[in-house]
C-alpha positions as CSV (number, residue, x, y, z in Angstrom):
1,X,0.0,0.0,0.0
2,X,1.3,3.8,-0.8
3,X,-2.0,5.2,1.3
4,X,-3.6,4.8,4.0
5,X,-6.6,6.0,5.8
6,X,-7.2,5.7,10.1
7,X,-9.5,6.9,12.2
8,X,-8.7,7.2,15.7
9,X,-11.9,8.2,18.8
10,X,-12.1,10.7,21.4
11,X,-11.3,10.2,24.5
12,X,-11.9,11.3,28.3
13,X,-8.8,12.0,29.9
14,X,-7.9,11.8,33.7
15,X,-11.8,10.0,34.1
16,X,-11.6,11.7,37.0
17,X,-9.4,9.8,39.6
18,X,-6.3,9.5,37.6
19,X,-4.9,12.2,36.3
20,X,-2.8,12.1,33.6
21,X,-2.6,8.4,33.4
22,X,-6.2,7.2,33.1
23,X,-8.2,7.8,30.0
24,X,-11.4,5.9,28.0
25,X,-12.0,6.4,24.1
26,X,-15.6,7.1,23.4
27,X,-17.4,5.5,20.6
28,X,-19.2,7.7,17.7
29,X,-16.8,10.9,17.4
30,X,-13.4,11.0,16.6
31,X,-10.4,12.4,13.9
32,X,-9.3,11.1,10.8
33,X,-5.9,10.9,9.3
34,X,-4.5,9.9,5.3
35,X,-0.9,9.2,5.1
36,X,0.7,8.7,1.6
37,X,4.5,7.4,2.0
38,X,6.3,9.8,-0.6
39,X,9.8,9.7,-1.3
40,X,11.0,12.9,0.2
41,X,12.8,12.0,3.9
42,X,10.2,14.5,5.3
43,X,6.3,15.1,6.7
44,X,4.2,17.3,4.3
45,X,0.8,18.6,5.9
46,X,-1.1,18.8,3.2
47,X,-4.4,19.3,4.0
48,X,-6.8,19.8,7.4
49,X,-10.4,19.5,7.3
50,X,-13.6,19.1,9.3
51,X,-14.6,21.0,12.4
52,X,-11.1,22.4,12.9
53,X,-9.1,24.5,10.0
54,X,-7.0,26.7,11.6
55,X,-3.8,24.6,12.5
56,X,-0.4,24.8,11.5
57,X,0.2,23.0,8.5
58,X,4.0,23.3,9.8
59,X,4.8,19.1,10.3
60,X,6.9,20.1,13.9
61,X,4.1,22.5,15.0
62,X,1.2,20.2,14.7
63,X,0.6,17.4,16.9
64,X,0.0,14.8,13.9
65,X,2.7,16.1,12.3
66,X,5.6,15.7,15.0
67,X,4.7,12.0,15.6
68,X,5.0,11.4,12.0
69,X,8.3,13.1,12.6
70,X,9.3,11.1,15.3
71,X,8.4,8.1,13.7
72,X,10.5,8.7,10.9
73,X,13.1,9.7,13.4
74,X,13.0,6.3,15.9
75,X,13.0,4.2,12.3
76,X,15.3,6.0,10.3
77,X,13.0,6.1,7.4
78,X,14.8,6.8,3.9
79,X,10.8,8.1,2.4
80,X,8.5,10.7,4.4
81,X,5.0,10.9,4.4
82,X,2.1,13.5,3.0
83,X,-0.7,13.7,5.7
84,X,-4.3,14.7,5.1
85,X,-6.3,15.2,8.3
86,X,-10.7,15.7,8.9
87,X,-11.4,16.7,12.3
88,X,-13.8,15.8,14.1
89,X,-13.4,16.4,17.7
90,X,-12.6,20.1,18.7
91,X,-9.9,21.7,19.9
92,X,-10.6,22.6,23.7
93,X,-12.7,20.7,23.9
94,X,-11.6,18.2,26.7
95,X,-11.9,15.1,24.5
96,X,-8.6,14.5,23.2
97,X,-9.1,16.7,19.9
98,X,-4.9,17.0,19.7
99,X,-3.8,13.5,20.8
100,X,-6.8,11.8,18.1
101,X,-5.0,13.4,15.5
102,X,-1.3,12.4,15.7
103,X,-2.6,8.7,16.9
104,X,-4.8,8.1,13.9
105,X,-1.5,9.6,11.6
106,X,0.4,7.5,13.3
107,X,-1.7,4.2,12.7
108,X,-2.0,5.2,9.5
109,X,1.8,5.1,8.7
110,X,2.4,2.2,10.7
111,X,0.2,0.3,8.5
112,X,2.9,1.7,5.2
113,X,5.8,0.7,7.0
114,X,7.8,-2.8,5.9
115,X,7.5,-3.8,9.6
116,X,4.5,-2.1,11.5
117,X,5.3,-1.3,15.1
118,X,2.9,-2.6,17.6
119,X,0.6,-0.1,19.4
120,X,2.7,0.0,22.5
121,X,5.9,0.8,20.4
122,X,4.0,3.5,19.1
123,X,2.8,5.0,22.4
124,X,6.4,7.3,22.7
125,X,5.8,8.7,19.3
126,X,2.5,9.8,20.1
127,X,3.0,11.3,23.5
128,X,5.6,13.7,20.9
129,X,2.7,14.2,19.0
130,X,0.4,14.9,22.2
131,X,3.0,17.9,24.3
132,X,2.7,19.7,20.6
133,X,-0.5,21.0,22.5
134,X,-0.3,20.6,26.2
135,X,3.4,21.0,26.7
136,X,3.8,17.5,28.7
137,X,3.8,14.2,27.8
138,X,1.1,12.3,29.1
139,X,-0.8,9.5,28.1
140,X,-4.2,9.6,29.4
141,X,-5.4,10.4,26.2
142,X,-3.2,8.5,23.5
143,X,-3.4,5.3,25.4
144,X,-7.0,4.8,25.0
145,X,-7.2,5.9,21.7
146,X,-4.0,2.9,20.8
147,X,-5.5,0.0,22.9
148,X,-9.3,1.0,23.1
149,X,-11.7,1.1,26.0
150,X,-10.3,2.1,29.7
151,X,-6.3,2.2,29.9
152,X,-3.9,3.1,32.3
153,X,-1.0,4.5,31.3
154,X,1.9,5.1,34.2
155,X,5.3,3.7,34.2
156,X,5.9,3.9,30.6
157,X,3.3,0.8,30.4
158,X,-0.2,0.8,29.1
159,X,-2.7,-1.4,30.8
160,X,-6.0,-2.2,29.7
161,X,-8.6,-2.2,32.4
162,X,-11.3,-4.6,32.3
163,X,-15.1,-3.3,32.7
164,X,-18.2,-4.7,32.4
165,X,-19.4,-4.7,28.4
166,X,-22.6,-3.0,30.2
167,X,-21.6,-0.4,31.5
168,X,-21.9,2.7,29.8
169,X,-20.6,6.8,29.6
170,X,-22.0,9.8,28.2
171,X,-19.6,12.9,27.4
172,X,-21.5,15.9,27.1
173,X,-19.7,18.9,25.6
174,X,-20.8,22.4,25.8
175,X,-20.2,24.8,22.5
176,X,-17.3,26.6,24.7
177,X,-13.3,26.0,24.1
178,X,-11.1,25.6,27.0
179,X,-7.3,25.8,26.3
180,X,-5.5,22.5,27.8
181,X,-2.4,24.9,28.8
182,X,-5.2,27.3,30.6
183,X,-6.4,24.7,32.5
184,X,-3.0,23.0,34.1
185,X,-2.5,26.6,34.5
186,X,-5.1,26.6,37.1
187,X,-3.4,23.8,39.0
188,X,-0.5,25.3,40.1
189,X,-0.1,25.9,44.2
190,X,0.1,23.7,47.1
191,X,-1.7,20.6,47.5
192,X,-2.1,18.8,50.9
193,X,-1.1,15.0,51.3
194,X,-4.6,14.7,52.4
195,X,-5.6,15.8,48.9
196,X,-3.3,13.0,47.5
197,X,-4.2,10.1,49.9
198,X,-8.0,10.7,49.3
199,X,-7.2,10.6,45.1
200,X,-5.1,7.8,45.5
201,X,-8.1,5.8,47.0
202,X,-10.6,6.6,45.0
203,X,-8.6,5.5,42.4
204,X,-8.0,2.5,43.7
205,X,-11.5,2.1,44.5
206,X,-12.6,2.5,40.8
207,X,-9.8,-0.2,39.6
208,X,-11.1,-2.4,41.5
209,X,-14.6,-1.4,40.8
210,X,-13.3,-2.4,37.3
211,X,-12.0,-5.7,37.9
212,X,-14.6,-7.0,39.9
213,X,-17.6,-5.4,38.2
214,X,-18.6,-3.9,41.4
215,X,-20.8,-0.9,40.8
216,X,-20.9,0.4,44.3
217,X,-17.5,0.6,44.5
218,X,-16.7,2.9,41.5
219,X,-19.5,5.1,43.2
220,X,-18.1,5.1,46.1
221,X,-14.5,6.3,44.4
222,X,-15.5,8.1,40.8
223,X,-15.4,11.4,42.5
224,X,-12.4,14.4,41.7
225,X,-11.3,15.6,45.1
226,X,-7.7,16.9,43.5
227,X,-8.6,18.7,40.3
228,X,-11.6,19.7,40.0
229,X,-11.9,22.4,42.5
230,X,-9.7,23.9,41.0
231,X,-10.8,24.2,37.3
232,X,-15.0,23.9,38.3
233,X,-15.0,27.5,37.8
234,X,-13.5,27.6,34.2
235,X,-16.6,25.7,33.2
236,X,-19.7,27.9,33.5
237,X,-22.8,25.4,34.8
238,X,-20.4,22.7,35.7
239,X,-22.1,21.8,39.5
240,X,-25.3,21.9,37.8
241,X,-24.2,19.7,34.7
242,X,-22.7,17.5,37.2
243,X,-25.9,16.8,39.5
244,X,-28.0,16.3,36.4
245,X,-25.9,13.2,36.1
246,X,-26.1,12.0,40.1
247,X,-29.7,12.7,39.7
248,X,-30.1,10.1,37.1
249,X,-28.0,8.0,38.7
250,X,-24.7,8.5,37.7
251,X,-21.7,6.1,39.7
252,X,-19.7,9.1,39.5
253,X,-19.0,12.3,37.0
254,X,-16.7,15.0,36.6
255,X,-14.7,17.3,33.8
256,X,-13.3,15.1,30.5
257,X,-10.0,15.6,30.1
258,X,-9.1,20.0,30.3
259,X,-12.6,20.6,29.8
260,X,-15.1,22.4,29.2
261,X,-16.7,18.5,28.5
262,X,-18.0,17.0,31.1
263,X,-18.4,13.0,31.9
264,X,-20.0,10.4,34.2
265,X,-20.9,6.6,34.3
266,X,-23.6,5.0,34.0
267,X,-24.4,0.9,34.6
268,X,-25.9,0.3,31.4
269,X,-26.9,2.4,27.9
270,X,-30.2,2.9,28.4
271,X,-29.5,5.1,32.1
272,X,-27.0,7.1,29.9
273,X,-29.4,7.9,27.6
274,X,-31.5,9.0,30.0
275,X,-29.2,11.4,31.6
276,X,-28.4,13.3,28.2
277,X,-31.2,16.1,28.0
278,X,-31.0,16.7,31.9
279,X,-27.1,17.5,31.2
280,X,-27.7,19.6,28.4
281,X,-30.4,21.4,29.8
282,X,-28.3,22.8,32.6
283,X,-25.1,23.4,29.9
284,X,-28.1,25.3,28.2
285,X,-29.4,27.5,31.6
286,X,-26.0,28.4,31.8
287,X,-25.9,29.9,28.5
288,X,-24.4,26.8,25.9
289,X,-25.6,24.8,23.5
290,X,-23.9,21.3,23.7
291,X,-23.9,17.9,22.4
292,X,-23.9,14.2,24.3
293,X,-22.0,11.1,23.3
294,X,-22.7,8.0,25.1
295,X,-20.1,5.4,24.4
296,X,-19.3,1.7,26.6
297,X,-16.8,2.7,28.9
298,X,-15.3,-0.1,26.7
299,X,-14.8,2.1,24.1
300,X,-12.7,1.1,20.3
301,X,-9.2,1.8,19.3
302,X,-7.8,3.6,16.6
303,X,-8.7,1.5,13.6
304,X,-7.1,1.6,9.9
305,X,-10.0,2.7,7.5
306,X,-8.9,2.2,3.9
């Protein structure tokens, strides 16, 4: 093959407990990426498309474009590639809109390569890709999108966590941007070891939630007691958003990724559904139009297309 098509989903980083190193892909929305190897050793952006236009087509300033850059780098490649991108997943949007990019471009060139790399030889290249637009490396939301459904990514490993096929999320995200860099900004200060041993269990709770398939405790530990108060007030409605989920009986919600999207579980499809209007109603009182997802927390991986 000379081209190649992927498509790779969104995603909801931190879900909540685990920030930085826990993420989910979400099912129905997601970025595109065509890759033609060409025999110039470089990356040409040649094109970007969809709901987002306005990104460097400069390969070492945009997210898809760096991974394909470090790809050819790790490998040594003697060709390049031309890269086509359709977005579908907005920028600020807290849903991984900068890491679906540079996965599916990368997933797309593996597939022209002589040898494709596996997924988890590709996770380095992508977390190049990913602190294009964060300025960190972190893997919360590449590993999802590579692997598919709930991953945990710490260590340099990637671990797929095991949920029940019934349970279900619902991502609801509010017509708003919020810049990833503006909300770490709003992390920085002092945090208290309290702070730390309470997140630490209530991630704990929720992997073993996981394993076991044990509802009540993922309620009892799906709750943000480290980042969220600090970036609640950069989403306007958020509380309400967030109780219009618990009211429908949510295990747990919080902010997707940066934000402005919120998140929460449900225990099967149908209870998701349910929740939608009653999230974007209150999005809506607070001034937004928004739209609602609902995915199995066991969500797909970047896939190759055509």
């Amino acid at each position: 093959m000379s081209a190649v098509t992927a498509f790779a989903p969104a995603s909801i980083g931190n879900v909540a407990v685990g920030f930085d190193i826990l993420g989910q892909s979400i099912a129905g929305v997601g970025d595109r990426a065509s890759v033609r190897r060409i025999d110039e050793p470089l990356v040409r952006i040649e094109a970007i498309r969809g709901c987002v236009r306005n990104l460097p087509l400069d390969a070492p300033g945009n997210t898809a474009g760096r991974a394909l850059i470090a790809l050819r780098e790790a490998l040594d490649l003697p060709y390049g590639f031309a890269l086509e991108l359709d977005k579908g997943i907005a920028l600020g949007s807290g849903m991984g809109g900068s890491a679906a990019s540079c996965v599916a471009a990368l997933v797309a060139a593996n597939a022209l390569l002589d040898r494709p790399m596996t997924r988890e030889q590709l996770y380095p290249l992508a977390l190049e890709g990913e602190a294009v637009a964060s300025g960190s490396r972190h893997g919360d939301n590449v590993a999802p999108m590579l692997l598919g459904g709930l991953v945990l990514a710490a260590g340099g490993r990637l671990v797929r966590i095991g949920v029940p096929d019934a349970w279900h999320s619902l991502v609801v995200h509010p017509d708003a941007v919020l810049e990833t860099r503006r909300a770490r900004e709003a992390l920085r200060g002092s945090y208290t070891l309290e702070e730390f041993v309470a997140q630490s269990g209530n991630l704990a709770l929720v992997l073993a939630g996981c394993d076991r398939g044990d509802a009540d405790l993922v309620r009892a530990g799906l709750a943000d007691v480290l980042v969220e108060p600090r970036r609640a007030a950069l989403i306007p409605g958020f509380h309400a958003v967030k109780q219009a989920a618990l009211d429908h009986d949510a295990m747990g919600a919080a902010i997707s990724g940066a934000g402005p999207s919120v998140f929460a579980w449900f225990e099967n499809r149908t209870a998701a559904e349910a929740a939608a209007p009653a999230m974007c109603g209150a999005f809506e009182q607070a001034g937004f139009a928004s739209r609602a997802w609902v995915s199995p927390v066991n969500g797909p991986a970047a896939t190759v297309l055509a």
